[in-house]
Structures are given as C-alpha cells and as structure tokens.
C-alpha positions as CSV (number, residue, x, y, z in Angstrom):
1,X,-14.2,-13.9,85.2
2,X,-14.8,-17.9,84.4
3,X,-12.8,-18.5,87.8
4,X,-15.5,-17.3,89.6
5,X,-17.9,-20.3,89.3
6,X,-17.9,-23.9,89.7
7,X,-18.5,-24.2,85.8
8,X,-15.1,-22.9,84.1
9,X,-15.3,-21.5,80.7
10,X,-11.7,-21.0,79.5
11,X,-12.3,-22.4,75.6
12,X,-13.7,-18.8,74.3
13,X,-13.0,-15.9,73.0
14,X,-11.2,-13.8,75.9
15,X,-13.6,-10.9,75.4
16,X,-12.1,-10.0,79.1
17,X,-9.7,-7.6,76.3
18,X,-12.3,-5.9,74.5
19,X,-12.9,-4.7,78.6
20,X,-9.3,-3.6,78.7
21,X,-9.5,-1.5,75.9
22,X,-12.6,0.6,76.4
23,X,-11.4,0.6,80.1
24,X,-7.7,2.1,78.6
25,X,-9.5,4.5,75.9
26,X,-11.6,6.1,79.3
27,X,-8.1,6.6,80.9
28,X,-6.9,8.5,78.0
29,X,-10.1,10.6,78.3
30,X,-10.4,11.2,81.6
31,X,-6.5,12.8,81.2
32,X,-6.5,14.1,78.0
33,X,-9.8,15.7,77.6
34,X,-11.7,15.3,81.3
35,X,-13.9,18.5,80.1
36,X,-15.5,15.4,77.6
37,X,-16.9,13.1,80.2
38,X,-17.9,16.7,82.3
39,X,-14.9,15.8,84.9
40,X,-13.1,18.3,87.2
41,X,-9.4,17.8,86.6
42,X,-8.1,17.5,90.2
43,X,-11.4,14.3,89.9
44,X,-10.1,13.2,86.6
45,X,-6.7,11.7,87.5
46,X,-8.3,9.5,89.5
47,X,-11.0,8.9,87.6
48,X,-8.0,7.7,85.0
49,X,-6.4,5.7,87.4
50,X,-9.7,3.4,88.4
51,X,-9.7,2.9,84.6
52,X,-6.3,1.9,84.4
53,X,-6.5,-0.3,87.0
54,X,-9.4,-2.1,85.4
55,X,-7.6,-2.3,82.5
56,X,-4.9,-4.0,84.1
57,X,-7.3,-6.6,85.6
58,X,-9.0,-7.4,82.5
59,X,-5.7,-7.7,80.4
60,X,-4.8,-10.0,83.1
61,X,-8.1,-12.1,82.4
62,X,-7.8,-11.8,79.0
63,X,-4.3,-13.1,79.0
64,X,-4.8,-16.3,80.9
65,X,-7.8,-16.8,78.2
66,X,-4.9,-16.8,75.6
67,X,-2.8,-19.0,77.2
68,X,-4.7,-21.5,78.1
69,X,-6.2,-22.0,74.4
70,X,-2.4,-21.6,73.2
71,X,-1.1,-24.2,75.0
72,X,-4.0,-27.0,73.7
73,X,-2.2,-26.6,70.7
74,X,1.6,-26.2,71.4
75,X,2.9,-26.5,75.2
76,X,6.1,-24.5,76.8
77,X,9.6,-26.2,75.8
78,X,10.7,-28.1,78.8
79,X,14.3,-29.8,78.1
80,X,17.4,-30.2,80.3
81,X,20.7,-32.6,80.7
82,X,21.0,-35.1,83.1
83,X,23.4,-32.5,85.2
84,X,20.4,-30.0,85.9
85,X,18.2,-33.2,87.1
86,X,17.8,-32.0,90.7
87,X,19.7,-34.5,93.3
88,X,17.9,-34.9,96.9
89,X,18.7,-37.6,99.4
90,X,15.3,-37.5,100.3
91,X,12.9,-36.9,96.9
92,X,13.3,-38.3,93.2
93,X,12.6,-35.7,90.8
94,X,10.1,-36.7,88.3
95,X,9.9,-33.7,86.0
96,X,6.8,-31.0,85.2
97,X,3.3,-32.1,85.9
98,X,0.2,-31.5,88.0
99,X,-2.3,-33.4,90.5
100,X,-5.5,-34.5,88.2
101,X,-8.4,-32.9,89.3
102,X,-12.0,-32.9,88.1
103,X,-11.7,-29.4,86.5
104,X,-8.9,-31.1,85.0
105,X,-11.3,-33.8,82.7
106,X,-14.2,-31.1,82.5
107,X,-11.7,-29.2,80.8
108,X,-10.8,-32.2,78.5
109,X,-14.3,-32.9,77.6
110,X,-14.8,-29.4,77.0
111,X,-12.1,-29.8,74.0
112,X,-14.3,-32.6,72.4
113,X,-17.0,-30.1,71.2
114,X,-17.6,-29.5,67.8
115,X,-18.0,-25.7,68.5
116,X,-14.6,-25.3,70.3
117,X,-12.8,-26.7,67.8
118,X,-11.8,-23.4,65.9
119,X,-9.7,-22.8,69.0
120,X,-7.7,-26.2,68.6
121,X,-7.1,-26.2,64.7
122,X,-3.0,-25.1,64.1
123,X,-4.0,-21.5,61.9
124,X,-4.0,-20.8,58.1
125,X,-0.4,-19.7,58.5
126,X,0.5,-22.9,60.0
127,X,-0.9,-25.4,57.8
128,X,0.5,-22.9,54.6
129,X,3.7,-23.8,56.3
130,X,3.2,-27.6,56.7
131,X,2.4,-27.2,52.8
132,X,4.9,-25.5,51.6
133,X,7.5,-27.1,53.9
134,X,6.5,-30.5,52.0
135,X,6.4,-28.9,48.7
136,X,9.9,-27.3,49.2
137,X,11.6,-30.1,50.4
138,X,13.6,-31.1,47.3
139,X,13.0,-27.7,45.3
140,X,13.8,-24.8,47.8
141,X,16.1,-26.9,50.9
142,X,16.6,-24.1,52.8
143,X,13.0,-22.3,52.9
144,X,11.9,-26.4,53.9
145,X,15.0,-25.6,56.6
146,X,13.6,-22.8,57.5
147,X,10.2,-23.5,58.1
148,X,11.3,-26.8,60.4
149,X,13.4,-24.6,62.9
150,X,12.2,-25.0,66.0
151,X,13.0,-21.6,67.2
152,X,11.5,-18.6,69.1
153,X,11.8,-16.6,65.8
154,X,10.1,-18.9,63.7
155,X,6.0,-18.7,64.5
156,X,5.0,-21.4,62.2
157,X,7.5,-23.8,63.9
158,X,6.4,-27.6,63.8
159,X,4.6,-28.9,66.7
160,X,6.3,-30.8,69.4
161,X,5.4,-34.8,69.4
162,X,3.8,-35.2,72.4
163,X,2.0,-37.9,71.1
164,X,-1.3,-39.0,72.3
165,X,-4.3,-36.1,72.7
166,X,-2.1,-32.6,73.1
167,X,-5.2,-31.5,75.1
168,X,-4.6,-33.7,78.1
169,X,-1.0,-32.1,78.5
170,X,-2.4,-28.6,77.8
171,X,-5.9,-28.2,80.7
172,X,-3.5,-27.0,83.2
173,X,-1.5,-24.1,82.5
174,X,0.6,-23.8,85.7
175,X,2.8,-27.0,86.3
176,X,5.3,-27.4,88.8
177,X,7.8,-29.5,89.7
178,X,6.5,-33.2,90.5
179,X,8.6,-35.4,93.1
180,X,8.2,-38.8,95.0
181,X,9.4,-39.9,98.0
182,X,12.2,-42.4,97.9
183,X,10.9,-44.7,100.4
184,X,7.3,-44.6,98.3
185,X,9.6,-46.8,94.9
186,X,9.4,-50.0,96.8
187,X,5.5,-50.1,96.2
188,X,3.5,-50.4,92.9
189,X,3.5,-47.6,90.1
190,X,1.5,-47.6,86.9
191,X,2.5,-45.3,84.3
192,X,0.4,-44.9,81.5
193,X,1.4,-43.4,78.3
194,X,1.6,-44.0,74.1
195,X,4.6,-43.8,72.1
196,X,7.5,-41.3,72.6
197,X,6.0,-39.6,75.4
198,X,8.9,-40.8,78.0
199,X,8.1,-44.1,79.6
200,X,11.6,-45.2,79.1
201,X,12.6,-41.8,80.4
202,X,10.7,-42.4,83.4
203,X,12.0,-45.5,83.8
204,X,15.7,-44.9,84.1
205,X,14.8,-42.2,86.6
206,X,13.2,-44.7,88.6
C-alpha cells in the first residue's frame, strides 16, 4: 500500500480491488471446490479464511483509494445551526479542518499533472447533467429541478461552491474538529481565503 513509503501515491487507480477480488474468488474455491486447488478440507477452511482476510485488507486499501480521489472533486456535507456550535469556557470552536503538512502540498502538486487529471474531471454523467440542466430550464422546470437537488438520491447533484482550488480542501481525507485557545484571540491571526468560502463566518466566531 502507498502508505508504506515516504512518496504517497493516492491519485491512481486503486488496483488494491482487483487484489480483493481474486483474493475473494480463492475463498470461494478453497470452500466450495478445495479438491480444485488439491486442498484437504479440514486445510481448506482456513486456507479460505487467509483469503478472506486478505480480501478484507485490500478492500480496505482500495477503498481509501476511492475516497480520497472522490473527495478532490466533491467533499462531505458539513452544515449546522448556531445551536450545535459547541460552547467551551475554555476553547472556541472553529469548525472541520486539519494541520498542513508537507504530504499535504505533495499531494496538491500531485493534482497539477496533466496525467491525473482523468481522476479530477466531474464524469460524462455529470456534465450530461450540467447540459441538460441548462437546456431544461425553461422547457422541462421540473427535470432542471430535479437535476439541481442537492440530495443523497440525486448522483449527478451540483457541486458545492467551495470556491477557490477544490483540491486544497480535498488532500486530507480525515478532518477533525479544529479549536483555539481563548486566551491565544488577543494575538495576531491571518486568514486567507477567496470568495464565499467563510471569512465572514469566521469572523463572527471570532
């Protein structure tokens, strides 16, 4: 797996499934038919499970693959009121983020080459949608509707407006909850950031 090395490669094809499925077709071997692969059957049960077990690890590899390439192009909705803000005497809450690392701009530069960029284009059902959302606007309302829901049930949704380069909100998968200490807003803080990506928000938390 990428994680292994210094050097990540996570903008690929996650060929860690094509593992998981040779791995999952040997389980169903080794129990179905163990005479096939010249296995005992009190040996081929466990034979089976090694495979599954493999299987498992390479789904899990696979997986992260998938995610990380689907969130370049559309992150994890993250809304809430002003009631679910958490309150703390001693913290301010600042909302979802992470600690910019250098695997962190690797990452990002890895997004700028020309032969990863198959993995950041929306899909051919995506931009049909875009197209016939325009074209239906006036002519079919409800099919432009439609195709605008921003909805678990609707796979062609519209992407959120992050703003800026989506890349540089999608390099790290696995954010967490970002705080400050209260005595740290009497110093200095720069916050960088293009339109309608939540300055103002910021701001008012502040």
């Amino acid at each position: 797996m990428s994680d292994r090395y210094v050097m990540e490669a996570l903008l690929r094809p996650a060929v860690e499934l094509n593992t998981a499925v040779a791995a999952g077709c040997a389980a169903f071997v080794c129990v179905s038919a163990p005479w096939a692969v010249a296995l005992a059957p009190s040996v081929s049960y466990v034979t089976a499970g090694a495979f599954v077990a493999l299987a498992a690890v390479r789904t899990r590899q696979g997986l992260k693959i998938l995610r990380y390439r689907r969130n370049l192009k559309r992150l994890s909705r993250y809304v809430m009121t002003s009631r679910q803000v958490p309150v703390s005497r001693y913290r301010l809450f600042l909302g979802k983020g992470f600690s910019w690392e250098q695997k962190h701009l690797q990452r990002l530069l890895e997004t700028r080459r020309p032969e990863v960029q198959a993995f950041l284009q929306p899909s051919v059902a995506y931009r049909l949608a875009r197209k016939t959302e325009r074209w239906s606007e006036y002519r079919l309302p409800w099919l432009s509707r439609v195709l605008r829901t921003d909805a678990r049930f609707n796979p062609v949704r519209p992407l959120p407006p992050a703003g800026g380069n989506p890349a540089i909100h999608g390099v790290e998968p696995d954010e967490t909850d970002v705080s400050m200490d209260l005595g740290e807003r009497v110093g200095h803080m720069l916050v960088l950031g293009t339109t309608r990506v939540g300055k103002t928000r910021l701001a008012e938390l502040l």
